[in-house]
C-alpha positions as CSV (number, residue, x, y, z in Angstrom):
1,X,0.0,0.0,0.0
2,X,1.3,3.2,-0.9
3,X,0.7,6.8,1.0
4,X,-2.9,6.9,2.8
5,X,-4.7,4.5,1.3
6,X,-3.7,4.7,-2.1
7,X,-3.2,1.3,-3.9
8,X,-1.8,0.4,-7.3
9,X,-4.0,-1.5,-9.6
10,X,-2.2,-1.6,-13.2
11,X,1.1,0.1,-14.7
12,X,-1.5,2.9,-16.3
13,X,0.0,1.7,-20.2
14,X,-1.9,-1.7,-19.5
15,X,-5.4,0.5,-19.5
16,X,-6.1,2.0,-23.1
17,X,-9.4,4.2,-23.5
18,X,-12.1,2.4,-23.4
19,X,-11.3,-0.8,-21.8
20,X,-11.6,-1.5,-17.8
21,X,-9.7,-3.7,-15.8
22,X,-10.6,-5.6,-12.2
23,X,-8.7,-5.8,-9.1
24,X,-9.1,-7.0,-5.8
25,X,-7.9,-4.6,-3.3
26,X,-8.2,-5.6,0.1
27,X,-11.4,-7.4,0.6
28,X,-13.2,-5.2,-2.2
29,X,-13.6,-5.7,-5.8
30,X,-13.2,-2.6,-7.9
31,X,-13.4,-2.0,-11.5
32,X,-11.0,0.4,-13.3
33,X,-12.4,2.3,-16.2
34,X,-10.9,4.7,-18.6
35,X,-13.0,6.3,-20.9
36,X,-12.2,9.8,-23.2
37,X,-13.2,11.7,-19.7
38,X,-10.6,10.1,-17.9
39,X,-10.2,6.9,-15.2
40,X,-12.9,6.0,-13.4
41,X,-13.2,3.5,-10.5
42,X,-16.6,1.8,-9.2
43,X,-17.1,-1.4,-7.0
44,X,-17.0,-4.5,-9.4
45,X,-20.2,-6.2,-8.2
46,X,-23.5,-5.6,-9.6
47,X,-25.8,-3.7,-7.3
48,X,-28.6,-6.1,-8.5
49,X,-27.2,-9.8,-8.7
50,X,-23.7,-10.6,-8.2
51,X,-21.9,-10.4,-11.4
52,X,-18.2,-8.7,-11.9
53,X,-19.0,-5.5,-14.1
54,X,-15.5,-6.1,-15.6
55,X,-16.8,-9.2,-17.3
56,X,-19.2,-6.6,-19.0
57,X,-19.4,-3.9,-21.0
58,X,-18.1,-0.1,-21.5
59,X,-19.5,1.6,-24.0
60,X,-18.5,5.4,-23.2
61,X,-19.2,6.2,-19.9
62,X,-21.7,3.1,-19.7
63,X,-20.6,-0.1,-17.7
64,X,-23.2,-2.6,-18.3
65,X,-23.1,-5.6,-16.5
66,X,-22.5,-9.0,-18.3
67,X,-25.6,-10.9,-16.0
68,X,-28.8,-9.3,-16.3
69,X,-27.7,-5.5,-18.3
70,X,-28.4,-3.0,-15.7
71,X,-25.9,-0.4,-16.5
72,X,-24.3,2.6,-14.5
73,X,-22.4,5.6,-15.2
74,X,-19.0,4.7,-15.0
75,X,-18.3,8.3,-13.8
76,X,-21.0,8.8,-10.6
77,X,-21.9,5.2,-10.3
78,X,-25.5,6.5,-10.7
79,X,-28.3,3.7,-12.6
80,X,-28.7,4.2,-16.3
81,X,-30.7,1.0,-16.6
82,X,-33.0,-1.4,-15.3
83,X,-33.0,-3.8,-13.6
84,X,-30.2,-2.6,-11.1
85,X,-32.0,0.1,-8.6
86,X,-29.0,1.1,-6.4
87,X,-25.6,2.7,-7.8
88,X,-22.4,1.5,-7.7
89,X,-19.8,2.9,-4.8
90,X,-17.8,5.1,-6.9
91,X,-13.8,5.2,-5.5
92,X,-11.1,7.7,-5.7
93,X,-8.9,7.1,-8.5
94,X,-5.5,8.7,-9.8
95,X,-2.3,8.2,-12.3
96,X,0.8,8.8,-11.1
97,X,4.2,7.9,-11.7
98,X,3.1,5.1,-14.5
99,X,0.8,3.8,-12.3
100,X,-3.0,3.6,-11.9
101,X,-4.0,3.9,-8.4
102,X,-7.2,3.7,-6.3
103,X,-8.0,5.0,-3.0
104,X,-11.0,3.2,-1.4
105,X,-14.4,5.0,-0.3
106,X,-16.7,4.1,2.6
């Protein structure tokens, strides 16, 4: 772990735009995304039926999950579609050094 609470996920060159990657930091799953607006980090388990949203989709700032299709904005973890009802966590997230690196919320 690196300087309160920050965490490397991926050497940043291993995330191109529009592709997400998951990671297991601690005991939470997060999914990093990085989209034309930048990175974007999110809990990785559906808020409607346990699926990993990195075995999904990202199209834009829309992570749709693989299961049942709810999808979320990548960027507020807010509900774009049915049949999810609750957002995702959304989690700090920053580049630095050549590294992608995610600081953990609540």
């Amino acid at each position: 772990m690196s300087e309160a609470g920050w965490e490397k996920v991926c050497e940043a060159a291993e995330l191109a735009e529009g592709r997400m990657k998951g990671a297991t930091l601690g005991e939470r799953e997060v999914v990093v995304c990085r989209t034309k607006e930048g990175l974007h980090a999110l809990d990785n388990v559906c808020t409607h039926a346990y699926a990993k949203m990195d075995e999904g989709r990202l199209r834009g700032v829309r992570l749709i999950c693989p299961l049942h299709g709810a999808s979320f904005d990548c960027r507020t973890g807010a509900v774009l579609g049915a049949p999810a009802t609750v957002p995702l966590q959304t989690h700090e997230v920053r580049e630095r050094d050549g590294a992608i690196e995610v600081r953990l919320r609540g």
